[in-house]
C-alpha positions as CSV (number, residue, x, y, z in Angstrom):
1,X,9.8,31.9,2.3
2,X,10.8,30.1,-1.1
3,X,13.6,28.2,1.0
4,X,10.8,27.4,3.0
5,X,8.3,25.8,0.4
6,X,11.6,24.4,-1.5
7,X,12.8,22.4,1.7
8,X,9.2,20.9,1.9
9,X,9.2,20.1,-1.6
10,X,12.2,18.1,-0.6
11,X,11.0,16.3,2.3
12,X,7.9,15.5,0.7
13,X,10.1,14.3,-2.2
14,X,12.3,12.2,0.2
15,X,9.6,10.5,2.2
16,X,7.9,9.0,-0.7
17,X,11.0,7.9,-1.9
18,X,11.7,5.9,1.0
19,X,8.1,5.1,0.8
20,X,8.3,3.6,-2.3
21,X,12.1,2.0,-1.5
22,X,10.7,0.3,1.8
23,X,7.2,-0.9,-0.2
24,X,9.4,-2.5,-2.7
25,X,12.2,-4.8,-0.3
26,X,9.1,-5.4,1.8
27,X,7.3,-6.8,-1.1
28,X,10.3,-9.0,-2.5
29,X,11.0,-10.2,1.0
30,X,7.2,-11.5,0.8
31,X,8.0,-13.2,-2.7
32,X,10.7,-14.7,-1.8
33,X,8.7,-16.7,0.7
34,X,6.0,-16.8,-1.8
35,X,3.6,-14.6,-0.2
36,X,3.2,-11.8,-2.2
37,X,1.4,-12.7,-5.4
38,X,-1.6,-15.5,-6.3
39,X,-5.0,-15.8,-4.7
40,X,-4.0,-15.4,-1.0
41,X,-1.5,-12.7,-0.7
42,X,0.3,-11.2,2.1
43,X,2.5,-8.5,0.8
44,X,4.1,-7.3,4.7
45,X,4.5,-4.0,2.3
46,X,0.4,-3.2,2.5
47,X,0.7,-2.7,6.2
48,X,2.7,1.1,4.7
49,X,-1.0,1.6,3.6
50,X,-1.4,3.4,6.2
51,X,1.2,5.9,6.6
52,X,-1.0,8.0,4.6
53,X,-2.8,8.9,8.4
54,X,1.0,10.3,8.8
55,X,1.7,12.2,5.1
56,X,0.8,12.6,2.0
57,X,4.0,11.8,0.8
58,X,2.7,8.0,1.3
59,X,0.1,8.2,-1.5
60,X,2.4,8.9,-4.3
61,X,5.2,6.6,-2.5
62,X,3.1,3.4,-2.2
63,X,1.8,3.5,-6.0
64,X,5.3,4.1,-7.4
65,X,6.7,1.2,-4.9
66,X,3.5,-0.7,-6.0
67,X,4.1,-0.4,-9.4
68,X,8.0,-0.6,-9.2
69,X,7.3,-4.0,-7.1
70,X,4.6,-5.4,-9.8
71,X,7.3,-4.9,-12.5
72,X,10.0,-6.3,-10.6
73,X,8.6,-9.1,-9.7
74,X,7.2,-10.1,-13.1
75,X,3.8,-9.3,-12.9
76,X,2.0,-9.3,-16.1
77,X,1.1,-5.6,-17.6
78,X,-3.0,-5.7,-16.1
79,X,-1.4,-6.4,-12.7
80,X,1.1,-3.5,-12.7
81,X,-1.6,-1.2,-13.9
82,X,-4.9,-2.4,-11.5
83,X,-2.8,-3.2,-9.2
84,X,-1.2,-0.1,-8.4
85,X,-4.2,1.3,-9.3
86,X,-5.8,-0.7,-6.4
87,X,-3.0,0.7,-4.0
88,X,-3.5,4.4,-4.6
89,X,-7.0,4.2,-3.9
90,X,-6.7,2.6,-1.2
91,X,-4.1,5.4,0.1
92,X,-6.1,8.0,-1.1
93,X,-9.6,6.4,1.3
94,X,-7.1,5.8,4.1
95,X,-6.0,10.2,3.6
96,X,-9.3,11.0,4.0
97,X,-10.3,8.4,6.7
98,X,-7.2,9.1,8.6
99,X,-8.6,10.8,11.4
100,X,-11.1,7.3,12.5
101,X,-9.7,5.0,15.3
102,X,-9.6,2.2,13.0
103,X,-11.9,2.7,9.5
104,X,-8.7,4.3,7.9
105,X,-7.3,0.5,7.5
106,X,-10.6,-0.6,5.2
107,X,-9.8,1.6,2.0
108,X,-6.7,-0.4,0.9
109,X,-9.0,-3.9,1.9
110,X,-11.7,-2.7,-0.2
111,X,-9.8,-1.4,-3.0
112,X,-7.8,-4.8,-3.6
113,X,-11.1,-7.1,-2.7
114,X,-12.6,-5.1,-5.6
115,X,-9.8,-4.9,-8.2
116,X,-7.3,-7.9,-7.6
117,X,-10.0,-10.8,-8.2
118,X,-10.5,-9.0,-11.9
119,X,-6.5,-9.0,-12.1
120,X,-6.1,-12.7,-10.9
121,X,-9.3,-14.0,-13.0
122,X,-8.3,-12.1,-16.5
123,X,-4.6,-11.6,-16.4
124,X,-3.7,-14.9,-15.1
125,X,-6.4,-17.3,-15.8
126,X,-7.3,-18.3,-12.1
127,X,-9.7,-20.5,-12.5
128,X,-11.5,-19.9,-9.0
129,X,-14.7,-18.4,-8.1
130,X,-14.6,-14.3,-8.5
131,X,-16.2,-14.4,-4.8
132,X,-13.5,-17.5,-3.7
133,X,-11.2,-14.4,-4.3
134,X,-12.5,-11.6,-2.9
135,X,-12.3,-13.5,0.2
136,X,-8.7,-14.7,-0.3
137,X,-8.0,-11.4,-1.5
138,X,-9.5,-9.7,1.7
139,X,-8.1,-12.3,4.0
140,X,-4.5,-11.1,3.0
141,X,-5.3,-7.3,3.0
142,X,-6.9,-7.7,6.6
143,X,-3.7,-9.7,7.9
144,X,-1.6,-7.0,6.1
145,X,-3.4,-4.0,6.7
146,X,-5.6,-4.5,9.3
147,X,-3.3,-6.0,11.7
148,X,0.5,-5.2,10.7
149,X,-0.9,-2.6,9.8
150,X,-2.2,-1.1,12.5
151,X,0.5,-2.4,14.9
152,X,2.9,-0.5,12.6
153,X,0.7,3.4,12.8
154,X,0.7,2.7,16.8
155,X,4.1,2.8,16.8
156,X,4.6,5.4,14.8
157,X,2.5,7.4,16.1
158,X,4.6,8.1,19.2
159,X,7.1,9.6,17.5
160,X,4.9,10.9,13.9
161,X,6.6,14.5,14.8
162,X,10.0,13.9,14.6
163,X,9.4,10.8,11.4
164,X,6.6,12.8,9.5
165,X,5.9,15.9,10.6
166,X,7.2,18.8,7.2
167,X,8.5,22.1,8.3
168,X,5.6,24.6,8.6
């Protein structure tokens, strides 16, 4: 029985490591093309918000690949904080929204349309309208979440037992 509970210590372990790993290349392959930071953001590694529906080894995988990808890519200290901040609430609403058809994308929307316009506003002086970038902000999460990411949990979801599924 302690092999048992060890090995999914492990696995939980392991998948949000990977979690973390795959949020962080996702998100420098976004700032590389200079999509993953600013007023309209499209960080492809927000549609992983929600593989949460799948595990909970995604909640403490996309803040730790959130906050390893703010630091990374030079974000100033409010950013890595809110900002990953804004990330695990947003796992932790699409956990407990996971069994809707489709509500379980809004928690990661909501948590960045509320948190990242503060971020953009006081830790790096954007001048625009605090409503200007809840919109911007949303825009991005919706593309991101909304769409790649529900396109991603539909294919995954054929095969969540053999990708997600810890040993009971």
């Amino acid at each position: 029985m302690g092999n048992k509970n060890g090995k999914n210590k492990a696995l939980f372990i392991t998948q949000a490591a990977m979690i973390a790993a795959l949020y962080v290349v996702l998100t420098w392959v976004a700032n590389t093309l200079g999509l993953a930071n600013g007023a309209i953001q499209v960080r492809f590694s927000e549609a992983l918000c929600v593989l949460p529906v799948f595990t909970t080894a995604a909640i403490p995988g996309l803040f730790v690949g959130c906050l390893i990808s703010n630091i990374i890519n030079g974000c100033v200290i409010w950013d890595i904080i809110f900002g990953s901040i804004a990330t695990l609430l947003g796992a932790v609403g699409t956990y407990y929204l996971r069994k809707t058809k489709f509500i379980f994308t809004l928690p990661p929307v909501i948590a960045n349309m509320a948190i990242v316009p503060f971020v953009l506003q006081y830790a790096y002086k954007v001048e625009d309208a605090y409503w200007f970038l809840v919109v911007t902000v949303g825009v991005g999460e919706v593309i991101s979440v909304c769409i790649l990411g529900f396109i991603l949990k539909l294919a995954l979801a054929k095969n969540k037992k053999a990708i997600f599924e810890q040993d009971n």
